[in-house]
N, C-alpha and C positions, 0 to 999 in steps of 0.2 A: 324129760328132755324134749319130746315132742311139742310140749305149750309152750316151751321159753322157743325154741323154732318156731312155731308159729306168728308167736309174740314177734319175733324178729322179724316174720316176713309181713306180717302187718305193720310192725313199724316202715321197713324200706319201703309199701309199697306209697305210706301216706305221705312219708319226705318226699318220693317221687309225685304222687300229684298236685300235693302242696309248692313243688319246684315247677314244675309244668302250668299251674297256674298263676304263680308270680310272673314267670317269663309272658305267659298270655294276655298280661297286663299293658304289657308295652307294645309286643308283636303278637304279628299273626304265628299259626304253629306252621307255615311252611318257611319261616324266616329262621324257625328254633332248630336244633342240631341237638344229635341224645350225648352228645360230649359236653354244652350248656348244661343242658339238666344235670347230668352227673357232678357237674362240678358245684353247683348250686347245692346239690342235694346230699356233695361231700358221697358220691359214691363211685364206684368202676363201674364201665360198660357192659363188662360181662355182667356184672349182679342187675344191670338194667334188662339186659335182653333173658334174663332168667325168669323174669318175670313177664317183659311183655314184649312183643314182636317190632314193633318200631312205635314212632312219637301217636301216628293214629290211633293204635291198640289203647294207649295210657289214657289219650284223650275218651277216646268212646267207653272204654271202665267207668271214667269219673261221668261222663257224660250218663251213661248207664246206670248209675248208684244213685245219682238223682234225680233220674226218671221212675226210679223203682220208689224211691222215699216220696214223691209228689204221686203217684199209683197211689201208691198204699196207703197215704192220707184224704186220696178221693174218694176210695172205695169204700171209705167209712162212713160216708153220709149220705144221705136221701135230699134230693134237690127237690122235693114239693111243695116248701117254699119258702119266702122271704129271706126267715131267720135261720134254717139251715144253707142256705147259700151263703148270707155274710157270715156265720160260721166258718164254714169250708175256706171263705175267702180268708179271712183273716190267719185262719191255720197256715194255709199256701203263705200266706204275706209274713208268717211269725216264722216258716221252714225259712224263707230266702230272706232272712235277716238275719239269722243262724246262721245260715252257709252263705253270707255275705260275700266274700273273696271270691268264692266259685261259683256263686249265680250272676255275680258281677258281670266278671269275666265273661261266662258262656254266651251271655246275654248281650257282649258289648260286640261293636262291629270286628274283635280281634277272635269272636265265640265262631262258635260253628252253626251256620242255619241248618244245617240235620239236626243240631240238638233244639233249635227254636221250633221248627218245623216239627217235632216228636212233640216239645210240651204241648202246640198248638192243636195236634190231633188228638192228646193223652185230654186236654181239658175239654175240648168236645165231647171226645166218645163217654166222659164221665159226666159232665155237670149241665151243658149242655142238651144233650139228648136227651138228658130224664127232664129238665125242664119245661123243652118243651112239646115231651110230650105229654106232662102233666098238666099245659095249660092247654092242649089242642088244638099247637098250632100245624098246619100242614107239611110235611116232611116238604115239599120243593122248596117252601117261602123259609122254614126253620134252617134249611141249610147256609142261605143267605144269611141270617139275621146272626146266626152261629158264627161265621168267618166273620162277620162284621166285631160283633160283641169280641171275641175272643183274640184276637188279632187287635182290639185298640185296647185290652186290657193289659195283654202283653209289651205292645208297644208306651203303657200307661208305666206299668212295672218297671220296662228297662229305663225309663226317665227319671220314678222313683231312684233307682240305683243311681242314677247318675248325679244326681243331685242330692245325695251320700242322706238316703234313706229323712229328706226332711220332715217326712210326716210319719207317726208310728204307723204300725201294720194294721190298728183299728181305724186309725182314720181314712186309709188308703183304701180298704175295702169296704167301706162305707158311703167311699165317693165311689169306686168301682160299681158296686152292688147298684146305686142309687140312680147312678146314671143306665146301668143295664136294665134296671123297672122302669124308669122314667123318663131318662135319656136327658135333654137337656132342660125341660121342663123342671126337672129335679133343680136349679140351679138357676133359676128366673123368676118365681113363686116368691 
């Protein structure tokens, strides 16, 4: 009895944030009402607030589940060099083609900059930082070079999305990766 419950509350919680990011599609979440989602999601209020405290709690869950899945897939590699960074890149770029609809979304001007602003530190403190301090560059000038790289690679990502993922996830981190070694010279040669 307890797994088909469960089952059950894993199903309503997915129809609720697979409704919360439809609606996120079009608007922002202070234009959304949890009377929308319910009805989208085919559910009642009460079984909405059973689960989460209002439309922020639902957002920050989803927002939180793939912060944790882009974690978990950082911490599995060693940024020493080249080929394990396009690596890791392409893995990143193969999760947010997977979870297309909701990286879209978070990503799009209707997303949440807490969740942009987490990936942008989550990709630092993991890819970034071993990098370089594997090539030894100096922590004041690495911080710089870090907001720079990570910050147009993000902004490089949410243009992929917008532009309904025209290059695969290898080609994307390839020009990613290429331009982060070589910058524009990659692309003038």
């Amino acid at each position: 009895m307890n797994e088909k419950l469960d089952r059950r509350k894993q199903y309503t919680r997915k129809v609720l944030k697979n409704s919360l990011i439809e609606l996120l599609q079009n608007k922002p979440i202070n234009a959304i009402s949890v009377k929308e989602i319910c009805q989208l999601a085919d559910i009642n209020r009460s079984t909405f607030y059973a689960h989460y405290t209002d439309l922020y709690d639902l957002l920050q869950q989803i927002e939180e589940e793939i912060i944790q899945d882009i974690d978990n897939t950082l911490s599995t590699f060693t940024y020493d060099d080249k080929d394990n960074s396009l690596k890791v890149t392409i893995k990143l770029l193969e999760y947010i083609a997977a979870n297309k609809d909701s990286c879209q979304t978070l990503f799009s001007e209707n997303g949440s900059t807490t969740f942009q602003k987490k990936v942008i530190l989550l990709a630092q403190d993991c890819t970034i930082g071993q990098w370089f301090s594997y090539n030894k560059i100096a922590p004041h000038i690495a911080e710089y070079i870090s907001l720079f790289l990570v910050n147009g690679s993000i902004c490089t990502i949410q243009q992929w999305l917008k532009n309904g993922m025209d290059q695969t996830p290898e080609e994307m981190a390839k020009l990613i990766c290429d331009f982060s070694e070589r910058g524009l010279s990659a692309f003038t040669e």
